[in-house]
PyMOL Python script that loads the backbone (N, CA, C, O; Angstrom):
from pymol import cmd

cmd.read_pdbstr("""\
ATOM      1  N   UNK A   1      56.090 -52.054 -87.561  1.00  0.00           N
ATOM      2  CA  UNK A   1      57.269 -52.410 -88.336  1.00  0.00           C
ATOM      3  C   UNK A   1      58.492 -52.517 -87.419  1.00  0.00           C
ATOM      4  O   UNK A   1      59.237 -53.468 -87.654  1.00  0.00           O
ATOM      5  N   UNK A   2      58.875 -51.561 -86.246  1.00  0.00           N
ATOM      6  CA  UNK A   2      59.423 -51.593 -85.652  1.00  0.00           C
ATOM      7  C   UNK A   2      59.824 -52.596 -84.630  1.00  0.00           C
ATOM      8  O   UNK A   2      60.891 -52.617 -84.017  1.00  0.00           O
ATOM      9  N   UNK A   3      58.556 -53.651 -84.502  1.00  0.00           N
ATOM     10  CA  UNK A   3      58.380 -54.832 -83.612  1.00  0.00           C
ATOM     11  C   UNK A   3      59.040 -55.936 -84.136  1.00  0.00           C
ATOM     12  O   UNK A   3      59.727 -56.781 -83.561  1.00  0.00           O
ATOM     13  N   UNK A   4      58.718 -55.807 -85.380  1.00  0.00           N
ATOM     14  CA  UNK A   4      59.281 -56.638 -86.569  1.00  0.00           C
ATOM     15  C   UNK A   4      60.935 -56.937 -86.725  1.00  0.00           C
ATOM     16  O   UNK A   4      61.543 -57.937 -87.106  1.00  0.00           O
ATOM     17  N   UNK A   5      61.351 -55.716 -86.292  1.00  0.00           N
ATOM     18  CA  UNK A   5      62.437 -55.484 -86.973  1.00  0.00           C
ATOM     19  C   UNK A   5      63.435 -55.969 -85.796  1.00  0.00           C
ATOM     20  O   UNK A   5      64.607 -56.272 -86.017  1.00  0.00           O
ATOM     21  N   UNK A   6      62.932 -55.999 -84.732  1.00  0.00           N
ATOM     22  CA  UNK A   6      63.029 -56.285 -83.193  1.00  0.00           C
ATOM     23  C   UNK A   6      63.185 -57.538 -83.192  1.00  0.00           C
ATOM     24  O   UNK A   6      64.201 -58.155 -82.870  1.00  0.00           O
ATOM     25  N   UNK A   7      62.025 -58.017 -83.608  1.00  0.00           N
ATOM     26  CA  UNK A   7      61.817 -59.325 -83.347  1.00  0.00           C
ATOM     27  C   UNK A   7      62.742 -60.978 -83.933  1.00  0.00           C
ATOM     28  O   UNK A   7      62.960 -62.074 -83.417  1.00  0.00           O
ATOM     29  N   UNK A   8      63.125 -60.175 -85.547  1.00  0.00           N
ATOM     30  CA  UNK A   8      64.118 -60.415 -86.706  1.00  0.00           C
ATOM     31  C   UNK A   8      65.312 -60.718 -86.395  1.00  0.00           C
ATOM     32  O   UNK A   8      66.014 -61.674 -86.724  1.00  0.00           O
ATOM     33  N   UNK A   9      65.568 -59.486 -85.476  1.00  0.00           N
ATOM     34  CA  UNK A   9      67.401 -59.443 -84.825  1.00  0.00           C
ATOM     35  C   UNK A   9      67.383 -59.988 -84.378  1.00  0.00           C
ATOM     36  O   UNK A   9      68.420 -60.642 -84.483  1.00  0.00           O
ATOM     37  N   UNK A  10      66.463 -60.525 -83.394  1.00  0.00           N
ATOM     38  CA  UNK A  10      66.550 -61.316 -82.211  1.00  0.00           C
ATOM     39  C   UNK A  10      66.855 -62.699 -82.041  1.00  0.00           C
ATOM     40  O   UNK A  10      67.422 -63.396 -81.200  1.00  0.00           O
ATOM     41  N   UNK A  11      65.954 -62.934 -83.755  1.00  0.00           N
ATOM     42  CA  UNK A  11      66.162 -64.535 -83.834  1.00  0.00           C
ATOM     43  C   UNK A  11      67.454 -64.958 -85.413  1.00  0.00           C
ATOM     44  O   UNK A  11      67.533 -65.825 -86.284  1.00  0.00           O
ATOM     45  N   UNK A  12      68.273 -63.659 -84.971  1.00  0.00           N
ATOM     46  CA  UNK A  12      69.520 -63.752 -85.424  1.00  0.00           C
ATOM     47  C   UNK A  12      69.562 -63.461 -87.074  1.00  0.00           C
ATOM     48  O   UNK A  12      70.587 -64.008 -87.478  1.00  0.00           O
ATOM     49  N   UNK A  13      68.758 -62.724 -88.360  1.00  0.00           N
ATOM     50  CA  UNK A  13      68.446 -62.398 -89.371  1.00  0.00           C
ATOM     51  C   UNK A  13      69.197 -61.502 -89.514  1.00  0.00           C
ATOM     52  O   UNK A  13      68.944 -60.665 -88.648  1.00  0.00           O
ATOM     53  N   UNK A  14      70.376 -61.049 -90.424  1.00  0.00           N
ATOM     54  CA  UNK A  14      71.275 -60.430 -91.045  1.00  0.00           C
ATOM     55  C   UNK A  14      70.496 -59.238 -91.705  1.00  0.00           C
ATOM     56  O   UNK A  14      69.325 -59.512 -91.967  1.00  0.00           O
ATOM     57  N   UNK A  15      70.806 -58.283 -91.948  1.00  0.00           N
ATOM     58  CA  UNK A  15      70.477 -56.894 -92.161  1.00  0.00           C
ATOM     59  C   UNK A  15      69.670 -57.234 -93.967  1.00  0.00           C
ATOM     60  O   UNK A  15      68.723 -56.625 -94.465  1.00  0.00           O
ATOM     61  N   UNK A  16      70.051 -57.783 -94.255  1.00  0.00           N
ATOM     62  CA  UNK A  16      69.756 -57.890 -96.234  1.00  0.00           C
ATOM     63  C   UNK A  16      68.148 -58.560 -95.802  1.00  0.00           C
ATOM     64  O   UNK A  16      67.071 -58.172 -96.255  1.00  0.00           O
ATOM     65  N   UNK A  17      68.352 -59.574 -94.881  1.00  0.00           N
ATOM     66  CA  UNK A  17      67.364 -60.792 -94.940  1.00  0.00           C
ATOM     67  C   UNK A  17      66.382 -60.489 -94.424  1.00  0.00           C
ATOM     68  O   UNK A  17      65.253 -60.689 -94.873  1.00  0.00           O
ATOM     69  N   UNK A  18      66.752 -59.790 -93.075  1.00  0.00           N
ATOM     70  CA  UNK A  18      65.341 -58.760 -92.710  1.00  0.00           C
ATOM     71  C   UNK A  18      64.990 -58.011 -94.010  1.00  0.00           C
ATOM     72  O   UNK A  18      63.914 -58.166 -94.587  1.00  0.00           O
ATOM     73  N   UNK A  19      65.916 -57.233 -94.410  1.00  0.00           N
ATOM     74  CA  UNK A  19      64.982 -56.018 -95.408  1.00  0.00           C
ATOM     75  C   UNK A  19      64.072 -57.155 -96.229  1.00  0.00           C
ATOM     76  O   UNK A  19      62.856 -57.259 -96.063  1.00  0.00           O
ATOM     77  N   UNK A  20      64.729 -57.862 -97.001  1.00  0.00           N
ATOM     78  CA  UNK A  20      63.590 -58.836 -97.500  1.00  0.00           C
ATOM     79  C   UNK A  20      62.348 -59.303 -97.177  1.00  0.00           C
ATOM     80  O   UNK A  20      61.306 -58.840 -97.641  1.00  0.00           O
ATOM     81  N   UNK A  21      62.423 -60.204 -96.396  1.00  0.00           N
ATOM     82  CA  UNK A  21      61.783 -60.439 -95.347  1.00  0.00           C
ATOM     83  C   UNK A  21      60.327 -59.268 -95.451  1.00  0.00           C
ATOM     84  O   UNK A  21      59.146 -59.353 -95.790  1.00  0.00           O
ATOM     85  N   UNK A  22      61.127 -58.348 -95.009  1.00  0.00           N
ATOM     86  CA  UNK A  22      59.819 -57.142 -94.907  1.00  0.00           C
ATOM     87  C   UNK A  22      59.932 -56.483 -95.842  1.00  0.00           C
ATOM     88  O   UNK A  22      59.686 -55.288 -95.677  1.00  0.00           O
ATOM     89  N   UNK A  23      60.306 -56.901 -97.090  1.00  0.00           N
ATOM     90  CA  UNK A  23      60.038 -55.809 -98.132  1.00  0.00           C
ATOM     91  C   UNK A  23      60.263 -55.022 -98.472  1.00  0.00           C
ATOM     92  O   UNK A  23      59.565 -54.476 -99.327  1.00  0.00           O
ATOM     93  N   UNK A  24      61.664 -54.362 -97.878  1.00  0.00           N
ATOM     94  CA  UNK A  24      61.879 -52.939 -97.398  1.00  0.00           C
ATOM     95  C   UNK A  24      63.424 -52.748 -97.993  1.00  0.00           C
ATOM     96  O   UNK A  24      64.273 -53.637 -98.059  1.00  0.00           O
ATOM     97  N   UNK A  25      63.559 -51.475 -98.377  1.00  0.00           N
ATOM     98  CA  UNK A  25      65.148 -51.482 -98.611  1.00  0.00           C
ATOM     99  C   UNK A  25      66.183 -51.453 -97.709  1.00  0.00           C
ATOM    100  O   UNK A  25      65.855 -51.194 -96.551  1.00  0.00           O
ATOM    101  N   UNK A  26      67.811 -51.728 -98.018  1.00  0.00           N
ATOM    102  CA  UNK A  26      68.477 -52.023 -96.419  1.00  0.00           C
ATOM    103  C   UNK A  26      68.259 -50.829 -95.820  1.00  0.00           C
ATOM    104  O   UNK A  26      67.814 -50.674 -94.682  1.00  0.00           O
ATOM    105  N   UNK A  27      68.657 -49.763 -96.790  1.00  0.00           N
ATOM    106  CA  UNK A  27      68.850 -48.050 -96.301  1.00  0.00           C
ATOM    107  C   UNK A  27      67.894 -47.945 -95.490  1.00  0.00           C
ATOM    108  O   UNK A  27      68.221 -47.555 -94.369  1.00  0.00           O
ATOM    109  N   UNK A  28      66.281 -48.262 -95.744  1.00  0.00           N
ATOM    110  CA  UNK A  28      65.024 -47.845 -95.082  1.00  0.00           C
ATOM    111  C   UNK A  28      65.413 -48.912 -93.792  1.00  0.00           C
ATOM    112  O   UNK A  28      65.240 -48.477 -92.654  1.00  0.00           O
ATOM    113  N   UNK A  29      65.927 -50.277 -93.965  1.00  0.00           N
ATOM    114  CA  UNK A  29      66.204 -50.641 -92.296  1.00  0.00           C
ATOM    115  C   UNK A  29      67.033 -50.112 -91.397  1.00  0.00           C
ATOM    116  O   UNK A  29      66.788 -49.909 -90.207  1.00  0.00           O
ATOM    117  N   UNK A  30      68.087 -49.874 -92.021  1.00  0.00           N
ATOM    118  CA  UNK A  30      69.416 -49.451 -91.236  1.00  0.00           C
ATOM    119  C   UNK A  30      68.931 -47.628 -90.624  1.00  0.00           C
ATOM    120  O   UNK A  30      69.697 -46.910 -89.981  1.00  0.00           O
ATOM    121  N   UNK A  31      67.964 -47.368 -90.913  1.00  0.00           N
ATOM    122  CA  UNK A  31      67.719 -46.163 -90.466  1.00  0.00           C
ATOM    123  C   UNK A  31      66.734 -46.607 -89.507  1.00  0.00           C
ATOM    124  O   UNK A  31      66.663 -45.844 -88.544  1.00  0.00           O
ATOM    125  N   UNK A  32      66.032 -47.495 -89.466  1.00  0.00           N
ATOM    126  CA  UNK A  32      65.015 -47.389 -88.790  1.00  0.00           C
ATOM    127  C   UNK A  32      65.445 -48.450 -87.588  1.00  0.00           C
ATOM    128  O   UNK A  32      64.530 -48.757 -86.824  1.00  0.00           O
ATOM    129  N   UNK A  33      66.590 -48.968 -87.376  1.00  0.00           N
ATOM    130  CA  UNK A  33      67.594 -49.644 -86.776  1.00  0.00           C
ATOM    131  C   UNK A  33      68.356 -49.064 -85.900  1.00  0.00           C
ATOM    132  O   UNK A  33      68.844 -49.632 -84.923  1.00  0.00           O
ATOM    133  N   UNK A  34      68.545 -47.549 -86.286  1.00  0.00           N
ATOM    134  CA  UNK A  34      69.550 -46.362 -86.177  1.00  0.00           C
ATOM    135  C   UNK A  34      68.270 -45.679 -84.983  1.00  0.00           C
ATOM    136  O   UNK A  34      68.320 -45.232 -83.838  1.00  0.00           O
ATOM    137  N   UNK A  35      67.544 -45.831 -85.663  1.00  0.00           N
ATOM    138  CA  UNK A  35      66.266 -45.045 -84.396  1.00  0.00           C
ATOM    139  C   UNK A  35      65.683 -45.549 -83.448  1.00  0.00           C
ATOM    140  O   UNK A  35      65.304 -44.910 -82.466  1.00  0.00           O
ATOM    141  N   UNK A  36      65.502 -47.033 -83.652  1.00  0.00           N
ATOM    142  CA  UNK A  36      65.386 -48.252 -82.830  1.00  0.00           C
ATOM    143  C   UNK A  36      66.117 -47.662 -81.523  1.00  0.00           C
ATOM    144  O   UNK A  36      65.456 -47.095 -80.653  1.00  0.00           O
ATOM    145  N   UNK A  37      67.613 -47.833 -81.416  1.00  0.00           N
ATOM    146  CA  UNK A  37      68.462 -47.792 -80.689  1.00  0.00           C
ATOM    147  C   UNK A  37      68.878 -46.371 -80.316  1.00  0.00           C
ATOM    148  O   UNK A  37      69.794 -46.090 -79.543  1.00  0.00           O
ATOM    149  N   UNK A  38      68.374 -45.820 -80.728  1.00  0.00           N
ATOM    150  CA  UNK A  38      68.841 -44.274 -80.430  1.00  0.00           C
ATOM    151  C   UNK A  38      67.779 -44.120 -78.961  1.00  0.00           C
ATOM    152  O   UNK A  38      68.077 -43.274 -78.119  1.00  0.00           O
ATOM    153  N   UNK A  39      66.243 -45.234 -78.720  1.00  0.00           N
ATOM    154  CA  UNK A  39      66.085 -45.129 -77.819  1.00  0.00           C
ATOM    155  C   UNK A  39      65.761 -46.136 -76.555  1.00  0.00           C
ATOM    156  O   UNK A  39      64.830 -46.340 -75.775  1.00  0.00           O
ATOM    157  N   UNK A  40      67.214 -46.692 -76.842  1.00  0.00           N
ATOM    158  CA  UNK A  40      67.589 -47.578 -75.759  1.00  0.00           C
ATOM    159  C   UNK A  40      67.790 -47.395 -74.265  1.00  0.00           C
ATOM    160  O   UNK A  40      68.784 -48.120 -74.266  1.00  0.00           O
ATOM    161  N   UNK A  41      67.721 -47.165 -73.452  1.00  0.00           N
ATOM    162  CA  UNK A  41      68.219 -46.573 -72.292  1.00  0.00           C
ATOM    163  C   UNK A  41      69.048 -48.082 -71.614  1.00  0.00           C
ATOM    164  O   UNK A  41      68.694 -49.260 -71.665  1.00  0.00           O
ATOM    165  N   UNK A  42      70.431 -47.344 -70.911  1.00  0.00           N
ATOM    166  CA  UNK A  42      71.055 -48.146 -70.814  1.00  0.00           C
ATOM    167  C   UNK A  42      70.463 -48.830 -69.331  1.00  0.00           C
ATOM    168  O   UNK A  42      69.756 -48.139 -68.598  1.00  0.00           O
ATOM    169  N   UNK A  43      70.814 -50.217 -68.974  1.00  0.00           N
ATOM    170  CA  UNK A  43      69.951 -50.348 -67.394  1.00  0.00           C
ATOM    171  C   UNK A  43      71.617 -49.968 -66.308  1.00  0.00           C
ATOM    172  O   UNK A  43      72.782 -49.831 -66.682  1.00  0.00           O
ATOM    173  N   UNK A  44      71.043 -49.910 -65.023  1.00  0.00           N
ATOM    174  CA  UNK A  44      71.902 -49.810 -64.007  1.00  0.00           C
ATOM    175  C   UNK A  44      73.004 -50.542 -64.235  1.00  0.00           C
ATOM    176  O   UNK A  44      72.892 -51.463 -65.045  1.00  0.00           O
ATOM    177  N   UNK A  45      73.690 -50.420 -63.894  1.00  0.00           N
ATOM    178  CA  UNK A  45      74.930 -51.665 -63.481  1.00  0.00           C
ATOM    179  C   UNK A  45      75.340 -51.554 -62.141  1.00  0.00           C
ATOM    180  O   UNK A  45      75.817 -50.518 -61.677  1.00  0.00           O
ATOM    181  N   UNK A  46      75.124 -52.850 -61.351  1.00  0.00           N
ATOM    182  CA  UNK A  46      75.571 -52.808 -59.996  1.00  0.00           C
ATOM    183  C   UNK A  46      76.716 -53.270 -59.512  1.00  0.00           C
ATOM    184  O   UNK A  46      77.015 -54.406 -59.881  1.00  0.00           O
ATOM    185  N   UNK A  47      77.376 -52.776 -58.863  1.00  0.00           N
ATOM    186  CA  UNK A  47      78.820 -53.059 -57.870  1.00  0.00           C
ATOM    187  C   UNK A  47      78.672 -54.406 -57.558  1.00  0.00           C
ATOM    188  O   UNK A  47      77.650 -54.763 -56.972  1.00  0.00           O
ATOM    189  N   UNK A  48      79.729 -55.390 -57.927  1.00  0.00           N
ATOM    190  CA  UNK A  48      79.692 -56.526 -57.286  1.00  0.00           C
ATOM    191  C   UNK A  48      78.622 -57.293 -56.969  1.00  0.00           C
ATOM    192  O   UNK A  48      78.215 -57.709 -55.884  1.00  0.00           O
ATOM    193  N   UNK A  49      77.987 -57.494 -58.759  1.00  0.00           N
ATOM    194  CA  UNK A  49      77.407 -58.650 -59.287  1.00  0.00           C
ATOM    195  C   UNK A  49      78.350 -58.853 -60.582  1.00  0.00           C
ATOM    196  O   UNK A  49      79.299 -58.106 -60.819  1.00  0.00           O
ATOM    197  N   UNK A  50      77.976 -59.964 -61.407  1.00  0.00           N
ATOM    198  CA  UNK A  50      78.708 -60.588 -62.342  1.00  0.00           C
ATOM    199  C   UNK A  50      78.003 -60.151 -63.435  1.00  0.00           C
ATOM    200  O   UNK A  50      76.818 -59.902 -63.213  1.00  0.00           O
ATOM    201  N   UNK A  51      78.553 -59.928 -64.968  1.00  0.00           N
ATOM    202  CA  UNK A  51      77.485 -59.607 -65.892  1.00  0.00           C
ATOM    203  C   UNK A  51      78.476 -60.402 -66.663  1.00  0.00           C
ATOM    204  O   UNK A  51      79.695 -60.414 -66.496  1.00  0.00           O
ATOM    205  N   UNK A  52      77.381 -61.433 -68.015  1.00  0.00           N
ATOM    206  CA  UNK A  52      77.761 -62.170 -69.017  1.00  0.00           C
ATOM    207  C   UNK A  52      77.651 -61.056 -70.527  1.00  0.00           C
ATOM    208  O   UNK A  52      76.605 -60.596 -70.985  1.00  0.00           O
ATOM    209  N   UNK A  53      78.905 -60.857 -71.007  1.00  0.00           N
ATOM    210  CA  UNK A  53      78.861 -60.065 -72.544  1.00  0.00           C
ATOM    211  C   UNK A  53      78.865 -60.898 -73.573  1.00  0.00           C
ATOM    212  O   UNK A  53      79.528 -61.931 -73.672  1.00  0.00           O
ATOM    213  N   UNK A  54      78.335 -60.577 -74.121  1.00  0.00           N
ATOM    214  CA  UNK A  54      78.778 -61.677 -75.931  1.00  0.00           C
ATOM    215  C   UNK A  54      79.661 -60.776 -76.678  1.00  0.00           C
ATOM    216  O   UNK A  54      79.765 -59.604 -76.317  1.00  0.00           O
ATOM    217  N   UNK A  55      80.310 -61.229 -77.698  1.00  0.00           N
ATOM    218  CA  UNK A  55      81.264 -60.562 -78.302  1.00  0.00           C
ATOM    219  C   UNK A  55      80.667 -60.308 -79.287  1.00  0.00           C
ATOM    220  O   UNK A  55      79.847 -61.166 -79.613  1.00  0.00           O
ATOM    221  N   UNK A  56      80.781 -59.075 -80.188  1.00  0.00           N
ATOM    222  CA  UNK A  56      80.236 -59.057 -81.742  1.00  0.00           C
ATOM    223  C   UNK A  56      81.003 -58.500 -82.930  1.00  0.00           C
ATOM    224  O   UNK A  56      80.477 -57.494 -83.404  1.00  0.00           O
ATOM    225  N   UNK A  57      82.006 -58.866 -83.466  1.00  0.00           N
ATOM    226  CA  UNK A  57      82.755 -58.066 -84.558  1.00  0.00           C
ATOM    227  C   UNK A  57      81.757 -57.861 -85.985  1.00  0.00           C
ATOM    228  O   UNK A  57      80.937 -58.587 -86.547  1.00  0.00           O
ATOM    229  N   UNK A  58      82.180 -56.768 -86.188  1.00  0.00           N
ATOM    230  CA  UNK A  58      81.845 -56.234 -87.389  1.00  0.00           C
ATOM    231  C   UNK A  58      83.459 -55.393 -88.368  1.00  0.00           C
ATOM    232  O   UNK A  58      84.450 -54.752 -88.019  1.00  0.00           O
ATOM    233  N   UNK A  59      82.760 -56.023 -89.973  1.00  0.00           N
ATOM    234  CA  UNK A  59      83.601 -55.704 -90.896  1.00  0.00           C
ATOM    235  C   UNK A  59      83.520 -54.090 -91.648  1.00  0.00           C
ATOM    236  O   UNK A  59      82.429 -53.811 -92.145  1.00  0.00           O
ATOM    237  N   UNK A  60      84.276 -53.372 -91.712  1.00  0.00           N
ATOM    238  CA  UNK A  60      84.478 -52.455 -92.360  1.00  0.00           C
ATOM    239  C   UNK A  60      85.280 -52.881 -93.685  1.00  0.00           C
ATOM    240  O   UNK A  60      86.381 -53.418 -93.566  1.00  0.00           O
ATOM    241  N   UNK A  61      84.624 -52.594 -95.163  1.00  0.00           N
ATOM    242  CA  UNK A  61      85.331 -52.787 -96.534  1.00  0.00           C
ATOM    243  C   UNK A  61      85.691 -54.467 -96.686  1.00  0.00           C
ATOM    244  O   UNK A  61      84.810 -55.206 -97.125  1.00  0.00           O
ATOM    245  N   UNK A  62      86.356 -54.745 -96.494  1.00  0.00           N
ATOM    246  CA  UNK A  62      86.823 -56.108 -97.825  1.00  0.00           C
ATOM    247  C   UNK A  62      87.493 -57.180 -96.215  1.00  0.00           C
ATOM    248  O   UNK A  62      88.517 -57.077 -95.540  1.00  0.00           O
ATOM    249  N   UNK A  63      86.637 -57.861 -96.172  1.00  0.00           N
ATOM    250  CA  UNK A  63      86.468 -59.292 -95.146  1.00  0.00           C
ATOM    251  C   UNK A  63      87.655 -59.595 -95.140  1.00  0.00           C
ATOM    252  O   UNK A  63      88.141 -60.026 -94.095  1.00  0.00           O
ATOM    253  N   UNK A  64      88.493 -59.446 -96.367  1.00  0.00           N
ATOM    254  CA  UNK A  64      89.711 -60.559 -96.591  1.00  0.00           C
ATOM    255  C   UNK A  64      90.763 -59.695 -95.502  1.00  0.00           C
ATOM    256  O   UNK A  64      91.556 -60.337 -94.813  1.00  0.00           O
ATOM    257  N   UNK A  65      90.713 -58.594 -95.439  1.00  0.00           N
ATOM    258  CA  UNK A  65      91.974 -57.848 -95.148  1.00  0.00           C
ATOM    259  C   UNK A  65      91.880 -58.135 -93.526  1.00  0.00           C
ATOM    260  O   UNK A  65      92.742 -57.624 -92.811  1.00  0.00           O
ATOM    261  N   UNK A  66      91.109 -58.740 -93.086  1.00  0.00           N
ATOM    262  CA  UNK A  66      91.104 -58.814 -91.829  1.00  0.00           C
ATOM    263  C   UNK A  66      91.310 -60.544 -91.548  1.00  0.00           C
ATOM    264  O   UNK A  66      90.671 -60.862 -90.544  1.00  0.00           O
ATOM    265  N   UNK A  67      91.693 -61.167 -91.882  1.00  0.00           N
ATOM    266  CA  UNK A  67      92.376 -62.957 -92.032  1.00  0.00           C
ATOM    267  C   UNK A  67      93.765 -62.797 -92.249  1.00  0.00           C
ATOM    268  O   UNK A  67      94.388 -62.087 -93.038  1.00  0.00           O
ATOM    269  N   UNK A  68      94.067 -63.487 -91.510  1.00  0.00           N
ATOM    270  CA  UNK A  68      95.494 -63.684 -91.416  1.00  0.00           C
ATOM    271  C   UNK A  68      96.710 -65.113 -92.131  1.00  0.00           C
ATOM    272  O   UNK A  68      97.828 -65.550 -92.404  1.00  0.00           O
ATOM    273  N   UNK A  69      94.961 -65.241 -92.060  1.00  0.00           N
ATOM    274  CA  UNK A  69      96.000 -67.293 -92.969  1.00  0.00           C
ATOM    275  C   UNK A  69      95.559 -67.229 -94.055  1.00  0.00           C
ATOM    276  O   UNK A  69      95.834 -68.096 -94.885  1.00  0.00           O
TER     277      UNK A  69
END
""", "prot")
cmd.dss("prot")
cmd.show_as("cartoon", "prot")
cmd.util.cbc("prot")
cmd.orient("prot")
């Protein structure tokens, strides 16, 4: 299940759509999402090479309050 759930994010599936997807409630993903990553280990980072980040915002409560126009 865990491969699954891996595999889902990866090809960009929103938290609701996975649970669907697999049948599963969000609560039962978001925990098992939560444990996923709890065993991540971070890799090295080396001195003077370049590293590419992506940006990712996330909403807390009501979408609107965060728009400005």
């Amino acid at each position: 299940m865990n491969q699954q759930i891996i595999l889902l994010t990866k090809e960009g599936l929103g938290i609701r759509c996975t649970a669907r997807v697999l049948r599963i409630l969000v609560t039962t993903l978001l925990k098992r999402i939560i444990s996923i990553t709890e065993r991540i280990v971070q890799p090295p980072i080396a001195i003077g090479k370049s590293y590419e980040v992506d940006e990712m915002r996330t909403y807390i409560g009501k979408k609107k309050a965060n728009y400005t126009g």
